[in-house]
DSSP file (Angstrom, degrees, kcal/mol; ACC not computed):
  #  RESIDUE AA STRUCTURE BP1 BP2  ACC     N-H-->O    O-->H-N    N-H-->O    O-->H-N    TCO  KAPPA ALPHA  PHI   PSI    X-CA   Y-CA   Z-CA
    1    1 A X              0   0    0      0, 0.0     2,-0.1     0, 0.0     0, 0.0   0.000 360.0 360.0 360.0 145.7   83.5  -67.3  -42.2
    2    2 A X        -     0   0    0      1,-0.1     2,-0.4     2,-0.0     0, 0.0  -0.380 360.0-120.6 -79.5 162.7   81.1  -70.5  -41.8
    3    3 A X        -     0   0    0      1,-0.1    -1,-0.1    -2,-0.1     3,-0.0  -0.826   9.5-150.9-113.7 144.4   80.5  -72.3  -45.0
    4    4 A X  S    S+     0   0    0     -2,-0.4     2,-0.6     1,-0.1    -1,-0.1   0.709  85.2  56.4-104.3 -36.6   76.8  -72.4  -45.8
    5    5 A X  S    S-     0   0    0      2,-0.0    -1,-0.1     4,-0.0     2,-0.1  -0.912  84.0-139.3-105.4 135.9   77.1  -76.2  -48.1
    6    6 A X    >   +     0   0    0     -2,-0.6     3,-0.6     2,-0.1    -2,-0.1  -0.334  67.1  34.6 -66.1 161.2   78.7  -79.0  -45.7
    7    7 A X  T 3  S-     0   0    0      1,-0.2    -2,-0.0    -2,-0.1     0, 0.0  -0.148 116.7 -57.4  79.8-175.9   81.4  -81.5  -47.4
    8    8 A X  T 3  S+     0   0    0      2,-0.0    -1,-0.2    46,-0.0     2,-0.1   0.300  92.8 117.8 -95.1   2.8   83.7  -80.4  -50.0
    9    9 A X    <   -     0   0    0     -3,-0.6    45,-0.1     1,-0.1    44,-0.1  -0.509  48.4-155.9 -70.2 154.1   81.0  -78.9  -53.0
   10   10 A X        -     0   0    0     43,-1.9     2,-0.3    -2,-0.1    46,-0.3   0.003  68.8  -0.1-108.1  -0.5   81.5  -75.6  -53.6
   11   11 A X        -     0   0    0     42,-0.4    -2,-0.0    45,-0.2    45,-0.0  -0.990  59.0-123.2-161.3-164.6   77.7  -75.0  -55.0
   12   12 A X  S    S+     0   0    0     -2,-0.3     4,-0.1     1,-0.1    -1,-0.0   0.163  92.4  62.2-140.1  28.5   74.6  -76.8  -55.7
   13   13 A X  S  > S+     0   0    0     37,-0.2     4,-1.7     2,-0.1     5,-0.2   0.163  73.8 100.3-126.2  17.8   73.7  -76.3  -59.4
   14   14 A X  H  > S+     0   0    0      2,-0.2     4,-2.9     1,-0.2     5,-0.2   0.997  81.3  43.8 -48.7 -78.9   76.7  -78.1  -61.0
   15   15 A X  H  > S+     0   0    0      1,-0.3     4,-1.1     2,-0.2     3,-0.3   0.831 118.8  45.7 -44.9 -53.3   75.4  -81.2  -61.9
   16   16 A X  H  > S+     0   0    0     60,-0.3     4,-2.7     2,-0.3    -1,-0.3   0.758 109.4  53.1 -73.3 -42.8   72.5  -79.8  -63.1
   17   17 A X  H  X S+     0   0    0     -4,-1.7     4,-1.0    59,-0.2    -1,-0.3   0.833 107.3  51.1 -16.1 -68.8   74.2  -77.1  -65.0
   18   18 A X  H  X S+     0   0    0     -4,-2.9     4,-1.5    -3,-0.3    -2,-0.3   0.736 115.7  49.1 -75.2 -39.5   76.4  -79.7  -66.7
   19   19 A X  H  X S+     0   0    0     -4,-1.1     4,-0.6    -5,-0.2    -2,-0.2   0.829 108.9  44.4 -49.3 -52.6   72.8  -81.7  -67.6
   20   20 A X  H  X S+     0   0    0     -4,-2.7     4,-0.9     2,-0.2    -2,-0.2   0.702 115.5  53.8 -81.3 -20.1   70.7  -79.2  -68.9
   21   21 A X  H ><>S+     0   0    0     -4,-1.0     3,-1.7    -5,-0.2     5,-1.1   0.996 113.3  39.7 -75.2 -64.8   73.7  -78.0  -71.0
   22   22 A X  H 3<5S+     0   0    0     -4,-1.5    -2,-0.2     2,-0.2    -1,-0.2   0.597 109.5  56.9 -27.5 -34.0   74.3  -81.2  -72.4
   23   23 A X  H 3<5S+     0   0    0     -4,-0.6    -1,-0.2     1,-0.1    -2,-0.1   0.779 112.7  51.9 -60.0 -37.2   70.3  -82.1  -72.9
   24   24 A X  T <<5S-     0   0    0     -3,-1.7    -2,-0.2    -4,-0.9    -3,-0.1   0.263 109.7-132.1-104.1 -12.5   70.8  -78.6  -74.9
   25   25 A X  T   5 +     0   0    0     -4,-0.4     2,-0.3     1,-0.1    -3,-0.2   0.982  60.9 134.8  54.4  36.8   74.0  -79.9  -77.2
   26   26 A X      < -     0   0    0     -5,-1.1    -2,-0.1     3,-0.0    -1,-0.1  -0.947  53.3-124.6-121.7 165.2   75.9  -76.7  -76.4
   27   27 A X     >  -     0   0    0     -2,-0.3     4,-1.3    -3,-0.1     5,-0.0  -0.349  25.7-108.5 -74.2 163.7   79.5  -76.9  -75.4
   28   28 A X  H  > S+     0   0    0      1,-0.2     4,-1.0     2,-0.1     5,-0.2   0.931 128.0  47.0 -70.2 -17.9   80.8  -75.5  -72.4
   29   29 A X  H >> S+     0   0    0      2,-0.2     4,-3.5     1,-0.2     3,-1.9   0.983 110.1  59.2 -71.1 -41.2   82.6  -72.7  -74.6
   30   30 A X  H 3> S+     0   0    0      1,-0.3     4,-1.5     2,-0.2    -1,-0.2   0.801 106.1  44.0 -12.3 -53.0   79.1  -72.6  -76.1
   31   31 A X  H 3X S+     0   0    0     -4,-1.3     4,-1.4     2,-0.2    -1,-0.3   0.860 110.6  57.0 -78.1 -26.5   77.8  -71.8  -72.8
   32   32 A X  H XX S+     0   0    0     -3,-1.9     4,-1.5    -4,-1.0     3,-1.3   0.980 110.3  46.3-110.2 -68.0   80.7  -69.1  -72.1
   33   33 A X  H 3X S+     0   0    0     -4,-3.5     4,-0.6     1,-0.3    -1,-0.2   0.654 107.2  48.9 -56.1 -28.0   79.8  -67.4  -75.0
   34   34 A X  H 3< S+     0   0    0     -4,-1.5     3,-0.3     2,-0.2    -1,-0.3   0.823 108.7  58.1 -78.7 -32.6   76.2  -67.1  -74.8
   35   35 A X  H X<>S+     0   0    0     -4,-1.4     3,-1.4    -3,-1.3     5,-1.4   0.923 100.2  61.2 -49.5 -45.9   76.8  -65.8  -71.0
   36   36 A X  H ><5S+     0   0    0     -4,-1.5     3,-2.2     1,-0.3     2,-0.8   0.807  95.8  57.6 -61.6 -29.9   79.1  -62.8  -72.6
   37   37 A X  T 3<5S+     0   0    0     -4,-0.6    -1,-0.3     1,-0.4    -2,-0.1   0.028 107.9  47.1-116.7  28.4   76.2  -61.2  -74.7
   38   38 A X  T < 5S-     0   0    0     -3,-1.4    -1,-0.4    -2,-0.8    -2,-0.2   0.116 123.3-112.8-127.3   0.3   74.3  -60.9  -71.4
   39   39 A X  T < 5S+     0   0    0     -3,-2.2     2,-0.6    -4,-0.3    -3,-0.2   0.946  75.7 134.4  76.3  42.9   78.0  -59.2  -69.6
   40   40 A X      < -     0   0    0     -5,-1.4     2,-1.9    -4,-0.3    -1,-0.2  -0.947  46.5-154.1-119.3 128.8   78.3  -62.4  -67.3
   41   41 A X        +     0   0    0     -2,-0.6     2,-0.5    -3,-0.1    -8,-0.1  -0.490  33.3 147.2 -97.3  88.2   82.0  -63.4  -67.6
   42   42 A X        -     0   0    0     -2,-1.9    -7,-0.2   -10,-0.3    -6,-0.1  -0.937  36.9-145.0-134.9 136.3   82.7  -66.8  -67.1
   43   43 A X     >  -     0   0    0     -2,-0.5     4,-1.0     1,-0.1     3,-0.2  -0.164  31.0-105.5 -88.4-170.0   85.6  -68.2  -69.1
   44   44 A X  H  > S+     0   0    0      1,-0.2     4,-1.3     2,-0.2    -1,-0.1   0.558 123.8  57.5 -77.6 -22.0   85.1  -72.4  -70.4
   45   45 A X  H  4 S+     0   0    0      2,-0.2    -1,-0.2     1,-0.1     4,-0.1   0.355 113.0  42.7-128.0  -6.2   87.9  -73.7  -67.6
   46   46 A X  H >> S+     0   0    0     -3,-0.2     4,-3.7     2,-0.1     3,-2.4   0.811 109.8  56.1 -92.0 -40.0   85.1  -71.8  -64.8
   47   47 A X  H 3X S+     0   0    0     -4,-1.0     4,-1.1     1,-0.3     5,-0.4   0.937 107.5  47.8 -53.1 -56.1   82.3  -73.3  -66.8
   48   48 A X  H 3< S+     0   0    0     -4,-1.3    -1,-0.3     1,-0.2     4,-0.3   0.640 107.5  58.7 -82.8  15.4   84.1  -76.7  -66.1
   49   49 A X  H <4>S+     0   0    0     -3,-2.4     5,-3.4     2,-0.2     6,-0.8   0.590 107.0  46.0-103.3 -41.8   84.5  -75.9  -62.3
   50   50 A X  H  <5S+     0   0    0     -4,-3.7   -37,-0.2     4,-0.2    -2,-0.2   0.477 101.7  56.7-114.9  35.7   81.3  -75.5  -61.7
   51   51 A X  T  <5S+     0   0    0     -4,-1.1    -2,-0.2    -5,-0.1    -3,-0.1   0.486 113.4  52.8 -99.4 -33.8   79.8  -78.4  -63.4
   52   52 A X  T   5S-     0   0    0     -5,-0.4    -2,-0.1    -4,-0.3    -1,-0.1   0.030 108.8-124.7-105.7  51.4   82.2  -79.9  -61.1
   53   53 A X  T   5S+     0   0    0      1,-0.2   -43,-1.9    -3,-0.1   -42,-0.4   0.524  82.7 110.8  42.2  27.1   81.1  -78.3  -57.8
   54   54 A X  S   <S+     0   0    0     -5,-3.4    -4,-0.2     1,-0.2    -1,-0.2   0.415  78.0  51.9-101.5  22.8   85.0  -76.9  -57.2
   55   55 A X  S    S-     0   0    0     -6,-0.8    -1,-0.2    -9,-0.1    -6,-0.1  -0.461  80.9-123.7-148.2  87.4   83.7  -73.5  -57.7
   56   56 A X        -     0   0    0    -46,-0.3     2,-0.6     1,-0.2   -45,-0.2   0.623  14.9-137.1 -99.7-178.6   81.1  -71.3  -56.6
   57   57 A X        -     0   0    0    -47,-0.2    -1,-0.2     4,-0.1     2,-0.2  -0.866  18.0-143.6-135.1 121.4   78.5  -69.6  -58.5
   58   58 A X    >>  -     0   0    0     -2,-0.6     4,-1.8     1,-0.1     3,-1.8  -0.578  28.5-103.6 -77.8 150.2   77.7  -65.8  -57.7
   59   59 A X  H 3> S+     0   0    0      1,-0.3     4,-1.1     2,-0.2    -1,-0.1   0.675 119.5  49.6  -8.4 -53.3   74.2  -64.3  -57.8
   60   60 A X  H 34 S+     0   0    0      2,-0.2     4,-0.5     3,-0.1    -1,-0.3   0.625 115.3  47.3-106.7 -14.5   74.4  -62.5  -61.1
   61   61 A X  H X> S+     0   0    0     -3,-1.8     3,-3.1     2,-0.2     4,-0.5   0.956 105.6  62.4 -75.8 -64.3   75.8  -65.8  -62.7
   62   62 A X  H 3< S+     0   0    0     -4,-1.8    -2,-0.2     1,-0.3    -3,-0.1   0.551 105.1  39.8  24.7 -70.3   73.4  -67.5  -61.3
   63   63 A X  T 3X S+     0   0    0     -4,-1.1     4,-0.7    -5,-0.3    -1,-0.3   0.677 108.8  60.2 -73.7 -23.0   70.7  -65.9  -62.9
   64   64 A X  T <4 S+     0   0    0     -3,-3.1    -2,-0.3    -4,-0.5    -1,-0.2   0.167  99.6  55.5-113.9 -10.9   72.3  -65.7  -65.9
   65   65 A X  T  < S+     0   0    0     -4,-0.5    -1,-0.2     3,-0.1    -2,-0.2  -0.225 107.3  50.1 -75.7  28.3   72.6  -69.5  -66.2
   66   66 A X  T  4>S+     0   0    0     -5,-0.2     5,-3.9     5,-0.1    -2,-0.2   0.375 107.7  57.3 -85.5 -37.7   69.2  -70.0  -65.8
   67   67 A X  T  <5S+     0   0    0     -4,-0.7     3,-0.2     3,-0.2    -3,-0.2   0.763 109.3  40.9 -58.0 -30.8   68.7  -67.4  -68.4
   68   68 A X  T   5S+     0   0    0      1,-0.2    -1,-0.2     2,-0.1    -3,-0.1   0.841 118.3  49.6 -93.5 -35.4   70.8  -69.1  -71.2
   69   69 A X  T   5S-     0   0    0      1,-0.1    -1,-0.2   -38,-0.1    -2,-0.2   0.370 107.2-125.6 -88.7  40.7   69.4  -72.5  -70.4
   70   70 A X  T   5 +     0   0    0     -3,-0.2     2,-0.2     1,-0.1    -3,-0.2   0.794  67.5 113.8  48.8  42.9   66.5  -71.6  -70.4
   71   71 A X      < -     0   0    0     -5,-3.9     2,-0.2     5,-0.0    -5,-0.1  -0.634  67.3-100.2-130.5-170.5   65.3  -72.6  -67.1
   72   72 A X        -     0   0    0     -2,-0.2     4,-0.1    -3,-0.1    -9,-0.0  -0.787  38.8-110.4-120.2 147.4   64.1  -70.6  -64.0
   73   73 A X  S >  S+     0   0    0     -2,-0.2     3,-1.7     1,-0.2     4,-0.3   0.830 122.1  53.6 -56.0 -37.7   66.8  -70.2  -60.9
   74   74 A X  G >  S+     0   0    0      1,-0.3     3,-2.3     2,-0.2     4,-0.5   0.834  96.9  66.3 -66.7 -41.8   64.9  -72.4  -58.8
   75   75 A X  G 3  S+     0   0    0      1,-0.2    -1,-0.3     2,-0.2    -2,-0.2   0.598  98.9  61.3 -63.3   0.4   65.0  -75.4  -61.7
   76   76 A X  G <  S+     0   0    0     -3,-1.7   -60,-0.3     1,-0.2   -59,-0.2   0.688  96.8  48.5-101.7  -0.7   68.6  -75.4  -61.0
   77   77 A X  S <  S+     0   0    0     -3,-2.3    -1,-0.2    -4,-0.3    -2,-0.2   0.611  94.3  96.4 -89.1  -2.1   68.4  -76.4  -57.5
   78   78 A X              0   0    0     -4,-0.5   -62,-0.1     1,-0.2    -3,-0.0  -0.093 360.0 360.0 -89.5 136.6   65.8  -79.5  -58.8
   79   79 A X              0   0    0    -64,-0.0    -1,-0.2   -63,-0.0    -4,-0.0   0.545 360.0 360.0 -84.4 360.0   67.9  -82.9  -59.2
């Protein structure tokens, strides 16, 4: 199957991800945990995989990091 981002990222909210969390003084386990109370499972060692673009980010996380940082999906494509 063709791969949708060229070069070797595996998404395109990482960085930003890793920003707004940091702006926000939560940890990634911080982040982990506030994802479970919504049912989005993503452990701390994913958390740090796709703050560093080796790991892609499905829909329903997706949404659900914009929802704990408090941002809309679209501010996470923003640099």
């Amino acid at each position: 199957m063709a791969r949708i981002i060229d070069g070797i990222a595996q998404n395109m909210v990482g960085d930003k991800v890793r920003k707004l969390r940091l702006e926000q003084k939560i940890s990634q386990q911080m982040l982990s945990n506030r994802l479970e109370t919504l049912a989005i499972y993503i452990c701390r060692g994913s958390i740090s995989r796709i703050e560093d673009k080796q790991r892609t980010v499905t829909d329903i996380e997706l949404y659900g990091l914009a929802k704990v940082l408090g941002v809309s999906i679209e501010e996470l494509f923003r640099d």
